[in-house]
NUGUVO-692194 format. One record per residue (C-alpha): x, y, z; residue in three letters. Coordinates in pm, whole numbers, plus 50000, padded with zeros to 5 digits. Example, Ala and Ser with C-alpha at 12.3 -4.5 7.8 and 13.67 -1.06 7.14 Angstrom:
512304955050780ALA;513674989450714SER;
***
This chain:
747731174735877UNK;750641197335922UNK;749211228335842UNK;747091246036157UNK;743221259236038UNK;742511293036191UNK;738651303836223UNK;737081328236344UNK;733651318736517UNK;731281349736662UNK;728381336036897UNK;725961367436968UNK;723891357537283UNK;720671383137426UNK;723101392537693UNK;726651391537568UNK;728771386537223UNK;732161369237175UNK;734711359836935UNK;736621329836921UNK;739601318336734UNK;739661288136671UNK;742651260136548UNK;741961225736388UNK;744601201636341UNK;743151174236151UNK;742491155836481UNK;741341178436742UNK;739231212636759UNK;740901240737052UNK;738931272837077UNK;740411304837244UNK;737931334837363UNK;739521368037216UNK;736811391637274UNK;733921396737480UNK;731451417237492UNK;727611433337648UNK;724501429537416UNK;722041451237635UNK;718751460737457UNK;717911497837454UNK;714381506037557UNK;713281546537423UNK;709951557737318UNK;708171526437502UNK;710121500537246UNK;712731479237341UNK;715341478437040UNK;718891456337003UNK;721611487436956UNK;722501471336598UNK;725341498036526UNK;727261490536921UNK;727311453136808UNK;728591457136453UNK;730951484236601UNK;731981452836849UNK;731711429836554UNK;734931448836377UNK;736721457236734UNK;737431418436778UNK;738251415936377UNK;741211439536451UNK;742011417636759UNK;741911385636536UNK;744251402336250UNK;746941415736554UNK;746781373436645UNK;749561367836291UNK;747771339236210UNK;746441330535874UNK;742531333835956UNK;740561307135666UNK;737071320535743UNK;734901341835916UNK;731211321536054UNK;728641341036240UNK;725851327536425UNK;722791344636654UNK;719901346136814UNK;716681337636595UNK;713341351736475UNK;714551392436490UNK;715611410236159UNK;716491444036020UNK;714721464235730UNK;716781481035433UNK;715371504935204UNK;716421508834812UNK;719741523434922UNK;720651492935120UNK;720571517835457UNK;719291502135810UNK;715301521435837UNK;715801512536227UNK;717451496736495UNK;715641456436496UNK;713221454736754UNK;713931427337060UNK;712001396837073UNK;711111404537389UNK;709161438037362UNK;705581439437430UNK;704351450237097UNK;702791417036962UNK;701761407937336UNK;697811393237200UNK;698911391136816UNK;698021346636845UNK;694021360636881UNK;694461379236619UNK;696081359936368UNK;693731329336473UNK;690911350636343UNK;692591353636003UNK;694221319435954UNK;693511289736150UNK;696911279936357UNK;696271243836212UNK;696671254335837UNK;699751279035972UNK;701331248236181UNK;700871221735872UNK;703061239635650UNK;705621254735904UNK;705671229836181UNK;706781256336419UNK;705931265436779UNK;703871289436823UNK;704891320037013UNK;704401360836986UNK;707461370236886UNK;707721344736600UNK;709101371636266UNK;705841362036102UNK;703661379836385UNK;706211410036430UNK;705971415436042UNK;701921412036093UNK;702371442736384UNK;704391462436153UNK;701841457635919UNK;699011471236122UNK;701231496436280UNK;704131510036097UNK;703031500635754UNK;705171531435645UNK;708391514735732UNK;707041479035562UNK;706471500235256UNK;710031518335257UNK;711571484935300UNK;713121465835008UNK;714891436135224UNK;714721421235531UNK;717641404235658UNK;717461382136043UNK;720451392936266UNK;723041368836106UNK;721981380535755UNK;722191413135888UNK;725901410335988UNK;726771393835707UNK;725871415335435UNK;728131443035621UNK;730881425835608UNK;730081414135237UNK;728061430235039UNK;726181399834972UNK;722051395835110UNK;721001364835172UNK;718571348335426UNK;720171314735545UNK;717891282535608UNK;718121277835997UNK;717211310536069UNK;714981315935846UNK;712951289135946UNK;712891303636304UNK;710381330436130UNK;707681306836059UNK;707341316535705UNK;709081289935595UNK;707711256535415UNK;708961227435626UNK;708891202235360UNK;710281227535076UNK;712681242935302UNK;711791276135104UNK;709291302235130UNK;705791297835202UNK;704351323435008UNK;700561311235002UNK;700701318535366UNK;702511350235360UNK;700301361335136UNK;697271354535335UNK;698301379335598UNK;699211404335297UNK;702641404035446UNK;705511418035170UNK;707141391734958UNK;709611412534765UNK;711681418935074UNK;712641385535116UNK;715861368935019UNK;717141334434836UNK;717321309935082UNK;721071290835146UNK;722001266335293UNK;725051257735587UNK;728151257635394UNK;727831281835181UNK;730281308835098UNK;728481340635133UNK;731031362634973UNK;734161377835159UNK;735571407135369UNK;734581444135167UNK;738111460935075UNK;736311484935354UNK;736051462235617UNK;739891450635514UNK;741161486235576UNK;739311491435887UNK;740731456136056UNK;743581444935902UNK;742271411335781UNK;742461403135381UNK;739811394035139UNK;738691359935347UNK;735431341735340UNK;732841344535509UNK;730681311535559UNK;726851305335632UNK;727051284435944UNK;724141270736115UNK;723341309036191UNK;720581303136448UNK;722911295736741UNK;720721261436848UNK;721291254936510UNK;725031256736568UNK;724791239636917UNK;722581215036793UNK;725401203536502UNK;728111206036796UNK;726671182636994UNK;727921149336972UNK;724631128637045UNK;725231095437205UNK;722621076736991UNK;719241076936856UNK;717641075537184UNK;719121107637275UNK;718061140437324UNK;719841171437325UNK;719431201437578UNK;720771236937506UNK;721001254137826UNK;721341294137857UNK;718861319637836UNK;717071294737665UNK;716291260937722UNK;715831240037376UNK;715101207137423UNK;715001179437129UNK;715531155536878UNK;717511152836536UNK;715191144236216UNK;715711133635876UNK;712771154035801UNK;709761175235947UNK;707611159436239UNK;704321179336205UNK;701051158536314UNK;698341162536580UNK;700221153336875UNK;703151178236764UNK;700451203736726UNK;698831195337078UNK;702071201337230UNK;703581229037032UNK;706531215836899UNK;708591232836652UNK;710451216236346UNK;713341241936282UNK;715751240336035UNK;719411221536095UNK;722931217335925UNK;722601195635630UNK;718961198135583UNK;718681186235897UNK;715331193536112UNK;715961200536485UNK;712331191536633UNK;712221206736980UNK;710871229637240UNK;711591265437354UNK;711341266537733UNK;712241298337950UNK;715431291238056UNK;718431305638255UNK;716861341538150UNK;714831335738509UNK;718281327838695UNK;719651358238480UNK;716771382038567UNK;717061369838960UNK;720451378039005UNK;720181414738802UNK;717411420539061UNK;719121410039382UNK;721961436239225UNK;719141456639256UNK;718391456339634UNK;722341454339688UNK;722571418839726UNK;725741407639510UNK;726081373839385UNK;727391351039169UNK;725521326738981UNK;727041296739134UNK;725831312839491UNK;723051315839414UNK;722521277039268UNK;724061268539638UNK;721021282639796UNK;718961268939558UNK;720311232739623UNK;719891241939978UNK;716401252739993UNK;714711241540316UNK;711601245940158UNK;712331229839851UNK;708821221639698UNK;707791256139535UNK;707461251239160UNK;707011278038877UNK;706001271838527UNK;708651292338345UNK;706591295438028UNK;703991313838217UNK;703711350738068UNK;703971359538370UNK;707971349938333UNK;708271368537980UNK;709821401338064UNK;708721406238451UNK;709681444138590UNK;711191422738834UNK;711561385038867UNK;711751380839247UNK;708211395139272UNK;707071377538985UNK;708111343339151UNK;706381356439453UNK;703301360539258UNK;703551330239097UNK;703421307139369UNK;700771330539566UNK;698091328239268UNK;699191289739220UNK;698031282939629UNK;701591271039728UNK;702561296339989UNK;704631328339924UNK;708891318439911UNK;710601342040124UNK;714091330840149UNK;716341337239804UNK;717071303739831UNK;713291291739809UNK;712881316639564UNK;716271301739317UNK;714671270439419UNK;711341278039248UNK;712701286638964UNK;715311253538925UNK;712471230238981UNK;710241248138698UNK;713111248638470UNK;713751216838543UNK;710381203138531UNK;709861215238197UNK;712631192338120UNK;710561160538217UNK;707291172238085UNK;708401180237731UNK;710511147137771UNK;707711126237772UNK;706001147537510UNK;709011139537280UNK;708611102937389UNK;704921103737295UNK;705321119836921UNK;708041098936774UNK;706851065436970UNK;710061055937148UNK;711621060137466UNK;714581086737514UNK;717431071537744UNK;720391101737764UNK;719731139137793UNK;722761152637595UNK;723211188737763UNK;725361212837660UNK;725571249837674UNK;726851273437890UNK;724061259638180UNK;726081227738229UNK;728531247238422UNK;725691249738697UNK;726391213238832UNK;723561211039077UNK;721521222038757UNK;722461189738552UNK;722021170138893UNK;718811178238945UNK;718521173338550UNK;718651143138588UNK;716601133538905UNK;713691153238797UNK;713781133738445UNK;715431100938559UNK;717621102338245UNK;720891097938206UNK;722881131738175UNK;725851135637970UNK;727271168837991UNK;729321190637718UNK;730861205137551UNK;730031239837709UNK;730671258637385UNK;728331236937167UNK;727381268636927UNK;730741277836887UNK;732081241736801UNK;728871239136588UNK;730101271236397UNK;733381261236366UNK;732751226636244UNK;730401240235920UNK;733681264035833UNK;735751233935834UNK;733401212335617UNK;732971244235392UNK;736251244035312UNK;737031208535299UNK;739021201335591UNK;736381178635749UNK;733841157535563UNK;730271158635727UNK;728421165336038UNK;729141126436166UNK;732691134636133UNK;732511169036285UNK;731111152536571UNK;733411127736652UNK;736071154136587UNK;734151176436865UNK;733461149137089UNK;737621144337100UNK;738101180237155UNK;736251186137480UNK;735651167737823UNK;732031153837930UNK;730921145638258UNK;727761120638349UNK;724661124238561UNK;722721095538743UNK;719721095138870UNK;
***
């Protein structure tokens, strides 16, 4: 190939956004960071929002950095966190800022709902884990509490969708996030409207479902003459960033599973279709949807959010570090044996995460961790532990036995993290690449517009592009 592919790959994390440009030359992938930039929720009036307008403003900031590269830029793929959305009303204008995942508004909504529809008959047509802040229960909240603002509306749109139709013109609601909501049929990989219309949620706000690889529509002759960039496409990617991770992860073999590690821990398996039966059920499992049609059947675990929270708190009291000091204590821990459960509630959205490790392994009779290293500690060998436990859960649903953890993420740079991976597990660990949802992004683009033929061979591409390092037990 003697022509060079230029895309342009956003990631938006719950902490940070960035841009990456991206250049494929028919044998190897190379990714360069050209803007960065904060994603800090806004709490006012006792809700904690995502400032929508800062990131879009950010959004077109590192569009005018791309056009300044002089680079022919092929397309534009956007991928983000799941389940949140924003409301339109008939004249296409945002009705308010989306509401974070993590605010406390549908803290006890499971009770509720479980009094209305039985999580069995939800679970059978979803197959998704159950958790509060899941976009069917926040619509449910709305509906009991702002039922004004359901009524004005006249689309919803999840954060990717959200972007997208900015830059476009163009509303759509793409598969893999869409089936974060769980309002989605599984099997179908469409709507489940029987359900939705059980909890009397709104049907006419929501969108035709796509698929990866679809051309949405391209850059508004606004958004041209605010950036500089001409009329290019802009591509449906695996918009829920696991989603993207998940297809940029180039899995050893069928007895592998992969681990996205960053705020979030998801932890799984790639299936040809949904996994949804009584042990899946029993342990909460989630069957999500993945590039191709693929499923991605895993488990949401509380990740590096409690490393995250630890360090913004020891900021707090004046104690500056940096993440990898603060895994050095941690691997140093003389009293290495306190355990959290990271899942806990308790570990949702803490005040402050120092005390609520404290707490934790007060109420749980194992002593009260003192030392920042015991309390890091604490908080590696829940992670961690999680790891195993959900392991063997996998192991148990699909009847075989998982040999490699394939890990990638931004975690992986946290080597005693991936070490104790693997001892805590006794799997084998296989490391990168550290940019999974960005590859993952970047690789649907490509097979979009032709340049690479399928997810198999955007994998091997991938897996030639980056470095990987092993764990042993």
């Amino acid at each position: 190939m003697k022509e060079k592919i230029y895309t342009l790959a956003f990631d938006f994390g719950a902490s940070s956004g960035r841009l990456m440009l991206s250049k494929y030359d028919g044998e190897k992938i190379t990714i360069e960071e050209i803007y960065r930039f904060p994603n800090e929720p806004v709490r006012m009036g006792g809700r904690l929002y995502w400032d929508f307008l800062r990131l879009f403003h950010e959004l077109k900031n590192g569009l005018r950095i791309a056009a300044s590269k002089g680079v022919q830029i092929h397309s534009i793929g956007i991928d983000t966190w799941g389940v949140d959305y924003g409301l339109l009303d008939k004249n296409d204008e945002l009705i308010f800022n989306p509401v974070h995942y993590r605010d406390s508004r549908t803290n006890g909504v499971l009770e509720i709902i479980e009094n209305v529809i039985p999580f069995e008959e939800i679970y059978k047509i979803t197959g998704i884990q159950f958790l509060e802040f899941n976009t069917i229960f926040q619509l449910y909240v709305d509906l009991k509490s702002r039922k004004e603002l359901l009524n004005e509306a006249k689309t919803l749109l999840f954060m990717p969708d959200l972007f997208n139709f900015y830059l476009t013109g163009e509303k759509y609601n793409e598969y893999t996030i869409a089936s974060t909501s769980q309002m989605l049929d599984a099997w179908k990989k469409d709507w489940a409207y029987d359900l939705i219309d059980k909890l009397q949620l709104p049907k006419n706000i929501l969108q035709t479902i796509i698929m990866p690889g679809k051309i949405i529509g391209y850059l508004s002759k606004e958004i041209q003459e605010e950036t500089g960039l001409k009329n290019i496409p802009v591509i449906a990617v695996g918009s829920h960033d696991t989603a993207s991770a998940v297809a940029g992860t180039p899995l050893e073999n069928d007895n592998s599973v992969y681990l996205s590690c960053g705020t979030w821990s998801l932890l799984g398996v790639e299936s040809d279709s949904p996994i949804i039966n009584e042990k899946s059920l029993k342990y909460n499992f989630t069957n999500e949807g993945g590039v191709e049609g693929r499923i991605r059947f895993l488990k949401n675990i509380n990740g590096l959010w409690i490393i995250q929270q630890l360090k913004k708190n020891l900021e707090e009291r004046g104690i500056i570090m940096h993440f990898s000091e603060i895994s050095k204590l941690a691997s140093q821990s003389r009293n290495n044996k306190f355990i959290i459960n990271p899942d806990d509630k308790l570990f949702m959205s803490p005040p402050d995460m120092i005390e609520a490790i404290k707490t934790y392994c007060v109420k749980t009779e194992q002593g009260k961790p003192e030392e920042i290293a015991d309390i890091a500690r604490a908080a590696y060998n829940g992670i961690t532990k999680q790891y195993q436990i959900n392991i063997y859960h996998i192991e148990d649903i699909i009847g075989r036995n998982i040999e490699i953890i394939n890990m990638v993420g931004g975690g992986i740079q946290d080597k005693f993290l991936c070490k104790l991976t693997a001892n805590m597990t006794g799997k084998k660990v296989v490391t990168g690449p550290v940019e999974a949802a960005i590859f993952g992004n970047i690789m649907v683009q490509l097979i979009a517009l032709g340049f690479i033929k399928d997810l198999e061979e955007g994998r091997k591409i991938i897996k030639n592009s980056v470095l990987q390092e092993e764990y042993l037990t």
